[in-house]
C-alpha positions in Angstrom: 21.6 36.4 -38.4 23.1 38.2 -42.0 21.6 41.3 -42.7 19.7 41.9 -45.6 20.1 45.5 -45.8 23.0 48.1 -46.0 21.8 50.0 -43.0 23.7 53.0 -44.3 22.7 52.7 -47.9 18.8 52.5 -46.3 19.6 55.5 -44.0 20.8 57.0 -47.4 17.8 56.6 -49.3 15.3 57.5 -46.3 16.8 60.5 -46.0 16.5 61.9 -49.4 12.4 64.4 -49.3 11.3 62.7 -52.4 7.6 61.3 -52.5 8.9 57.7 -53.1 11.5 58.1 -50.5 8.9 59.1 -48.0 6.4 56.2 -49.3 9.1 53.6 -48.7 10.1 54.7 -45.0 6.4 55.1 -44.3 6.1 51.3 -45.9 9.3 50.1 -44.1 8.0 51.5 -40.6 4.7 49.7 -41.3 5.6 46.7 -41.5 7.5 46.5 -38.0 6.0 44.9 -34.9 5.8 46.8 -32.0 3.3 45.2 -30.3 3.7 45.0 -26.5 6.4 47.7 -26.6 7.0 50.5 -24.7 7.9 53.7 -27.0 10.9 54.1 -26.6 12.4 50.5 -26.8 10.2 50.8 -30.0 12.3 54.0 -30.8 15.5 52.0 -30.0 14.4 49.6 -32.3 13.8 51.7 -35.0 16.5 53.8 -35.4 18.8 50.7 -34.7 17.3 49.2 -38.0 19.0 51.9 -40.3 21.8 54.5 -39.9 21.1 58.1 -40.4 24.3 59.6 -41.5 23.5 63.4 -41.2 26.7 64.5 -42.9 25.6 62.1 -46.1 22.1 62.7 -46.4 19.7 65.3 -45.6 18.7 64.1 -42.2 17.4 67.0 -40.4 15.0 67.8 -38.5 11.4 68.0 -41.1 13.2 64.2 -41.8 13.2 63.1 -38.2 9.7 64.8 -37.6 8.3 63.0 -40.6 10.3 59.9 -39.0 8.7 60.3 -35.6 5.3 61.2 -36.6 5.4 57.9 -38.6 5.9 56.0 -35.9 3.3 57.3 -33.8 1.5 56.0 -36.4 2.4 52.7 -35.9 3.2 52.1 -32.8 -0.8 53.3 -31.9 -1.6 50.4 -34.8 0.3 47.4 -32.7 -0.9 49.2 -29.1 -4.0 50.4 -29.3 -4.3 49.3 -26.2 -2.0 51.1 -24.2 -2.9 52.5 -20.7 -1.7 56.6 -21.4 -0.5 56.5 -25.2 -3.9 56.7 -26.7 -3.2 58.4 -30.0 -0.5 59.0 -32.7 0.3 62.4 -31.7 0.9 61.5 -28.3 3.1 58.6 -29.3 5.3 61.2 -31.7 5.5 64.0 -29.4 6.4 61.0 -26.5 9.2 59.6 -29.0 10.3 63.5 -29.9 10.7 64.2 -26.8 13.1 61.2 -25.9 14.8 61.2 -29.0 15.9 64.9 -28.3 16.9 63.9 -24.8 19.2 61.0 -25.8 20.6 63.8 -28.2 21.0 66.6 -26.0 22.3 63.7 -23.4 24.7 61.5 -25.5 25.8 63.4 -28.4 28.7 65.5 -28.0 28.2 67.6 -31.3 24.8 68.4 -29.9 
C-alpha cells in the first residue's frame, strides 16, 4: 500500500511545541485503532507511523511525554476493558517505561 504521508515531514511537524502542532498529534493519535492490543505492540505501531528525527526537530523528552501520555489516552478509549491497564496513566507510565527500555536497549547513542 502507498503511503499517504511523509513520515519524516509528519515527525517534523509533531515535533514542533506549538498549540496546533500538539492539537494535530493529539487528533492523529485519536483516530488510530488499538483495540485488542497489547501496549506495546500499540507503541510499535505508533511510533512506526511517523519518524521522529531528534537532530531535525525538537523531539525531546516534554515531546515524547506529551506523546506517551496521549496514548494512554487512547489506548484506555479502544481497551477499556483490559484485565490490569485500567486507566490512562497506567497505560503511559506502562508505554514510558518500555519506550525507555527499547532505548536504553537498542540505541547505541543512548
Amino acid at each position: 500500500m502507498e503511503e499517504l504521508l511523509d513520515k519524516i515531514a509528519v515527525g517534523r511537524y509533531f515535533s514542533k511545541n506549538k498549540p496546533l502542532n500538539t492539537e494535530t498529534l493529539s487528533a492523529y493519535v485519536h483516530q488510530m485503532d488499538f483495540s485488542g492490543l497489547e501496549l506495546v505492540p500499540a507503541l510499535r505501531l505508533l511510533l512506526e507511523s511517523f519518524v521522529q528525527m531528534s537532530n531535525e526537530g525538537s523531539w525531546e523528552g516534554t515531546r515524547y511525554s506529551l506523546l506517551l501520555d496521549i496514548l494512554g489516552s487512547r489506548y484506555i478509549e479502544c481497551n477499556s476493558d483490559h484485565p490490569f491497564i485500567r486507566d490512562s496513566d497506567t497505560a503511559s507510565t506502562l508505554a514510558s517505561l518500555a519506550f525507555f527500555i527499547h532505548t536504553a536497549t537498542f540505541n547505541k547513542a543512548a
